[in-house]
C-alpha positions in Angstrom: 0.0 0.0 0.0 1.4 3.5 -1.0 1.0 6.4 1.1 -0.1 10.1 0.4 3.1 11.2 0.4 4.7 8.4 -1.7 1.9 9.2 -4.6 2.9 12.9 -4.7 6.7 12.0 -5.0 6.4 9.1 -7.3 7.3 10.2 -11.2 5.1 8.0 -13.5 6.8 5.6 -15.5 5.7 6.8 -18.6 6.5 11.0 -18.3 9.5 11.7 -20.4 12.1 13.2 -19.1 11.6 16.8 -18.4 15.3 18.1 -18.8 18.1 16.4 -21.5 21.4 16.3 -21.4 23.6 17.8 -23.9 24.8 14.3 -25.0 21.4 13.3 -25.1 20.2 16.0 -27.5 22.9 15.2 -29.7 22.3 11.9 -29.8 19.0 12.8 -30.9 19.5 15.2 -33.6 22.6 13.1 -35.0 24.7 15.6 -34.4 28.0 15.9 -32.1 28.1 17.4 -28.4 30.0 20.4 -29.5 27.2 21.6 -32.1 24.7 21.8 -29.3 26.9 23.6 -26.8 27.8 25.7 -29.9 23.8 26.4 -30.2 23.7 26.9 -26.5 26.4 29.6 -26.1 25.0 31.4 -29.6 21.2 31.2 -28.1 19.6 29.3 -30.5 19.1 26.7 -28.0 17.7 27.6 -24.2 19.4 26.0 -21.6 19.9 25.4 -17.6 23.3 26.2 -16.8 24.7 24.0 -14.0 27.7 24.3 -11.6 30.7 22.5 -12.9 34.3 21.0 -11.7 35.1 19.2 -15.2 37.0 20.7 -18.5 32.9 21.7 -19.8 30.2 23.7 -18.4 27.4 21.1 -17.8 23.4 22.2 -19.2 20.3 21.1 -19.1 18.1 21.6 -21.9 14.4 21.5 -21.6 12.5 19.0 -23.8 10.0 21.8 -24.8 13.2 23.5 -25.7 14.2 20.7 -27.9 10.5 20.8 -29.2 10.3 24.5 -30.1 14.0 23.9 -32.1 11.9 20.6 -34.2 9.0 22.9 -34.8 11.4 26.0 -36.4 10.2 28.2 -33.4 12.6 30.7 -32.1 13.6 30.9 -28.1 12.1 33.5 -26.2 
C-alpha cells in the first residue's frame, strides 16, 4: 500500500524526461556534443546552466526546448 506522500513524489513511468542532457540532444538530432553547446552559447538553443568541476560547463536543456527547435520556433 502507497502512502499520500509516496503518490505525490512518485514520477510515473511513462513522463518523459523533463530536462536532456547535452549528450542526449545530440544523440537525438545526429549531431556531435560540440554543435549543441555551440547552439547553446550562440542562443539558439535555451538551456539550464549548471555548476561544474570538469573541463565543460554542464546544461540542461528543456525537452520543450528541444521541441520549439523541431517545430522551427525561435527561443524567447
Amino acid at each position: 500500500m502507497t502512502t499520500e506522500s509516496e503518490k505525490m513524489t512518485s514520477v510515473p513511468a511513462k513522463r518523459p524526461k523533463e530536462l536532456l542532457t547535452v549528450r542526449e540532444i545530440a544523440a537525438y538530432l545526429r549531431v556531435d556534443d560540440t554543435t549543441v553547446r555551440r547552439w547553446i552559447k550562440a542562443g539558439s538553443l535555451e538551456a539550464i546552466t549548471l555548476p561544474h568541476r570538469g573541463k565543460r560547463q554542464a546544461y540542461r536543456i528543456r525537452r520543450t526546448a528541444l521541441d520549439a527547435i523541431m517545430l522551427g520556433e525561435q527561443p524567447a
